[in-house]
C-alpha positions as CSV (number, residue, x, y, z in Angstrom):
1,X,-2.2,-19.3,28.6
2,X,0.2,-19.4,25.7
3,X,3.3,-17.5,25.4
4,X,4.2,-14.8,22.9
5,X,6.3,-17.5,20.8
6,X,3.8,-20.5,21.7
7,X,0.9,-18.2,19.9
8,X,2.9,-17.4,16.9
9,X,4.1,-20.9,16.8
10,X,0.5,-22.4,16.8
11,X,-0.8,-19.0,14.5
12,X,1.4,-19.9,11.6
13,X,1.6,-23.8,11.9
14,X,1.4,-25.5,8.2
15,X,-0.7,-27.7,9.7
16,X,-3.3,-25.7,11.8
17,X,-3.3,-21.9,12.8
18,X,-4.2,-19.2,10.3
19,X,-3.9,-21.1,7.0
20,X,-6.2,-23.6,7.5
21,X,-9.0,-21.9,9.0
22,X,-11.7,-21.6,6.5
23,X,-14.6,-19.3,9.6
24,X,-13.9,-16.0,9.3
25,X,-14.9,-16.1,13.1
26,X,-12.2,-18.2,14.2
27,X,-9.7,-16.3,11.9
28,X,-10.4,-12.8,13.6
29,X,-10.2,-14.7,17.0
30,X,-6.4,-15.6,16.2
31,X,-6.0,-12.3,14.6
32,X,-6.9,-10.2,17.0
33,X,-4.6,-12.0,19.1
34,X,-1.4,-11.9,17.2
35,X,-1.9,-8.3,16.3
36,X,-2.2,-7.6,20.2
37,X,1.1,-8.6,20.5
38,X,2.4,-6.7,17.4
39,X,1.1,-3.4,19.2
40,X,4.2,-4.7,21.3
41,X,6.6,-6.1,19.1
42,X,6.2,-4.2,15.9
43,X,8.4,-7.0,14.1
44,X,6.0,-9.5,14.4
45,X,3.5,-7.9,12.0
46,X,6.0,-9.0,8.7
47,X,5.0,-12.7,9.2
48,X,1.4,-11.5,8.5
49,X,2.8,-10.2,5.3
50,X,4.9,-13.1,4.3
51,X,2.1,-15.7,4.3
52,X,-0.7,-13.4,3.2
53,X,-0.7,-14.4,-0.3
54,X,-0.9,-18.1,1.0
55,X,-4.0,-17.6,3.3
56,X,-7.8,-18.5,2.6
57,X,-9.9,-16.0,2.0
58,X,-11.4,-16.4,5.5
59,X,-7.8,-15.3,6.8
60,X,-6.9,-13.1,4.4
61,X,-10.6,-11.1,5.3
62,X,-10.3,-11.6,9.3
63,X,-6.4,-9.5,8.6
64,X,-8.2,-6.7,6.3
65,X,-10.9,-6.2,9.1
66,X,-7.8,-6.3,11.9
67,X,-5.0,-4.3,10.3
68,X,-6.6,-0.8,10.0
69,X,-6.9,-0.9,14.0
70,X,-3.0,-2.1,14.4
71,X,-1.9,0.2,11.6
72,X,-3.9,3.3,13.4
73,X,-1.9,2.6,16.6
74,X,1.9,2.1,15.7
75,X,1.5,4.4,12.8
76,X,4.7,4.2,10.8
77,X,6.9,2.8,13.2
78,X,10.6,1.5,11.6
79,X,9.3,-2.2,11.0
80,X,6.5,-1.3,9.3
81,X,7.6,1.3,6.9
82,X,10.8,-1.5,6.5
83,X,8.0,-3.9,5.4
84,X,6.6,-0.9,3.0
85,X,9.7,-0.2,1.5
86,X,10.8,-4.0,0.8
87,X,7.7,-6.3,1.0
88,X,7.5,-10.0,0.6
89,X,5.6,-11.4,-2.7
90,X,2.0,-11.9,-3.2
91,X,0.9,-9.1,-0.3
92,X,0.0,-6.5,-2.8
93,X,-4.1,-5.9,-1.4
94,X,-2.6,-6.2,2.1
95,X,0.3,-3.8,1.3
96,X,-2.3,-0.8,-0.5
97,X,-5.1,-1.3,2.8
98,X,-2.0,-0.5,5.1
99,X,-1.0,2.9,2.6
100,X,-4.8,3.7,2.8
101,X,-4.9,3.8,6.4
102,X,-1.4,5.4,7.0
103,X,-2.3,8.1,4.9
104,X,-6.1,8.7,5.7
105,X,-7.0,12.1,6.6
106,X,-3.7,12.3,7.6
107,X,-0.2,14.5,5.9
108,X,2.4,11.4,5.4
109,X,5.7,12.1,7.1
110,X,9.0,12.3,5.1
111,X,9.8,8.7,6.2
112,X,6.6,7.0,5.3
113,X,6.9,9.1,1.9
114,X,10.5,7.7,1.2
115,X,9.4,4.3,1.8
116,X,6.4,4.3,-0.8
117,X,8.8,5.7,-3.4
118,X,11.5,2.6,-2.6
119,X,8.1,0.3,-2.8
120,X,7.8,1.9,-6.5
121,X,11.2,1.9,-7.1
122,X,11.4,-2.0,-6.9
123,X,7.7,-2.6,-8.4
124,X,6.9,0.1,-10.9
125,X,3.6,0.0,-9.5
126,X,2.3,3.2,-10.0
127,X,-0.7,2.7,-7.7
128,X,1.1,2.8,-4.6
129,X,1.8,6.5,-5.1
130,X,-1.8,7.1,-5.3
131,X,-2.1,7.5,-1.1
132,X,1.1,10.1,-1.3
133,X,0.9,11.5,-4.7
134,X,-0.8,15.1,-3.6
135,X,2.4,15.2,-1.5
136,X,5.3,14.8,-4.5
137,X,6.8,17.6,-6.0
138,X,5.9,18.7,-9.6
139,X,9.1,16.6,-10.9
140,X,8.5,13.8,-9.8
141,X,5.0,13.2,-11.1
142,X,6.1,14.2,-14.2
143,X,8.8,11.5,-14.7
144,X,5.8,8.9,-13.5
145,X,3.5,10.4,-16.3
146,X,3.8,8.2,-18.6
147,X,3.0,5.0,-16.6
148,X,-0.2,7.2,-15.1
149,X,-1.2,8.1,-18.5
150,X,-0.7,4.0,-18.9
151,X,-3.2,3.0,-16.3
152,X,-6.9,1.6,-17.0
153,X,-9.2,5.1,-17.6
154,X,-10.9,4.3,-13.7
155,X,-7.4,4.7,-12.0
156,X,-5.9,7.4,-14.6
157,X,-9.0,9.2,-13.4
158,X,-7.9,9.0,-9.4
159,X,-4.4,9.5,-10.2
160,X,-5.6,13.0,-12.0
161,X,-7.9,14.3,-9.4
162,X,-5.2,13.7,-7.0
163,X,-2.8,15.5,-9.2
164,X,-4.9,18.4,-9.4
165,X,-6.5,18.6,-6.1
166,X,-3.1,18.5,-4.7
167,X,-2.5,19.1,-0.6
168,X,-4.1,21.8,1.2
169,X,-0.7,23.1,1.8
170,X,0.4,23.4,-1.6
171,X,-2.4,23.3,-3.6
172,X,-2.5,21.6,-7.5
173,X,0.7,19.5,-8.6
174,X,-0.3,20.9,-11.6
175,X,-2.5,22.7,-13.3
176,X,-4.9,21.7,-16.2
177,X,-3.0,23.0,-18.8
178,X,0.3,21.3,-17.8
179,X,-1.9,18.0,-17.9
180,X,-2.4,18.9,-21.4
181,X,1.6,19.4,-22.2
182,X,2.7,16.3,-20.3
183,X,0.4,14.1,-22.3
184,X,1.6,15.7,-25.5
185,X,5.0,15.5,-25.0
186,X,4.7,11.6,-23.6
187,X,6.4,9.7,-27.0
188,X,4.2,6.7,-27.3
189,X,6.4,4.4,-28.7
190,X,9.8,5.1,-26.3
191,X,7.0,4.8,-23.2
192,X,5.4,1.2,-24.5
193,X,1.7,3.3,-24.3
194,X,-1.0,3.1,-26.9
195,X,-0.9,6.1,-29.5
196,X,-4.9,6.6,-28.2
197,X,-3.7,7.7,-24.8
198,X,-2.3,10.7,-25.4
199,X,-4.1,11.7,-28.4
């Protein structure tokens, strides 16, 4: 029987554990482990995050079947919305599975919604609003227009029916016709967007 520190020790090993496994099999074996214990020691889960970009696609597909199960059960605890708001490099996929599941079916709390604006903050990645975005008030999506209006047409198209479906608290962000002005009134040039996106 290994100890909590013995199993991370062996599960993150440069030369055996996680990133060297190439059977998916054998990956959600180890996984299932480790993310036993970060049911109990929410900390843990950030080593997950730190290596992920460095994992084989066997790992990195054994911790995208695992995480929506750990994610469902400590919810946004303190570590994990520490890891939302300041993540290490190269976890971006891992990082936007974790938002989806956080905020499936579910109303994001003040604290998970603070966190995902920090996250954008430091990335300008406008896709990690997408899981909160029914949730922000009418000024904030407005001053992230222009980089929505920026994105490829398939995610412009989320980004807008999230926008006007809004929550079921509050209803549409905004309304068709304020689309229409806050395109217009995006200048193409100061905002680095093609002239064809808001004409």
């Amino acid at each position: 029987f290994l100890s909590r520190q013995n199993l991370v020790d062996f599960l993150f090993l440069k030369d055996g554990g996680l990133e060297n496994l190439s059977s998916v099999a054998d990956a959600l074996t180890l996984m299932s482990l480790y993310f036993a214990l970060c049911t109990k020691k929410h900390s843990l889960l950030r080593r997950v995050f730190e290596i992920y970009g460095s994992l084989p696609q066997a790992a990195k597909q054994a911790v995208h079947r695992q995480v929506p199960i750990l994610i469902r059960t400590i919810r946004s605890s303190p570590d994990l919305l520490g890891i939302i708001s300041d993540p290490p490099a190269d976890c971006r996929d891992l990082l936007m599975q974790v938002l989806q599941t956080l905020t499936d079916g579910a109303v994001p709390s003040q604290d998970l919604i603070s966190s995902i604006k920090n996250l954008y903050s430091k990335t300008k990645d406008t896709e990690f609003l997408f899981p909160v975005m029914a949730h922000l008030p009418k000024d904030e999506i407005l001053s992230v227009f222009p980089n929505i209006v920026n994105l490829p047409v398939d995610k412009f198209q989320v980004a807008l029916s999230r926008i006007l479906q809004g929550s079921p608290q509050h209803g549409p962000i905004l309304d068709p016709s304020e689309i229409l002005i806050a395109i217009h009134v995006i200048d193409p040039e100061k905002e680095g967007i093609p002239l064809k996106k808001v004409c």
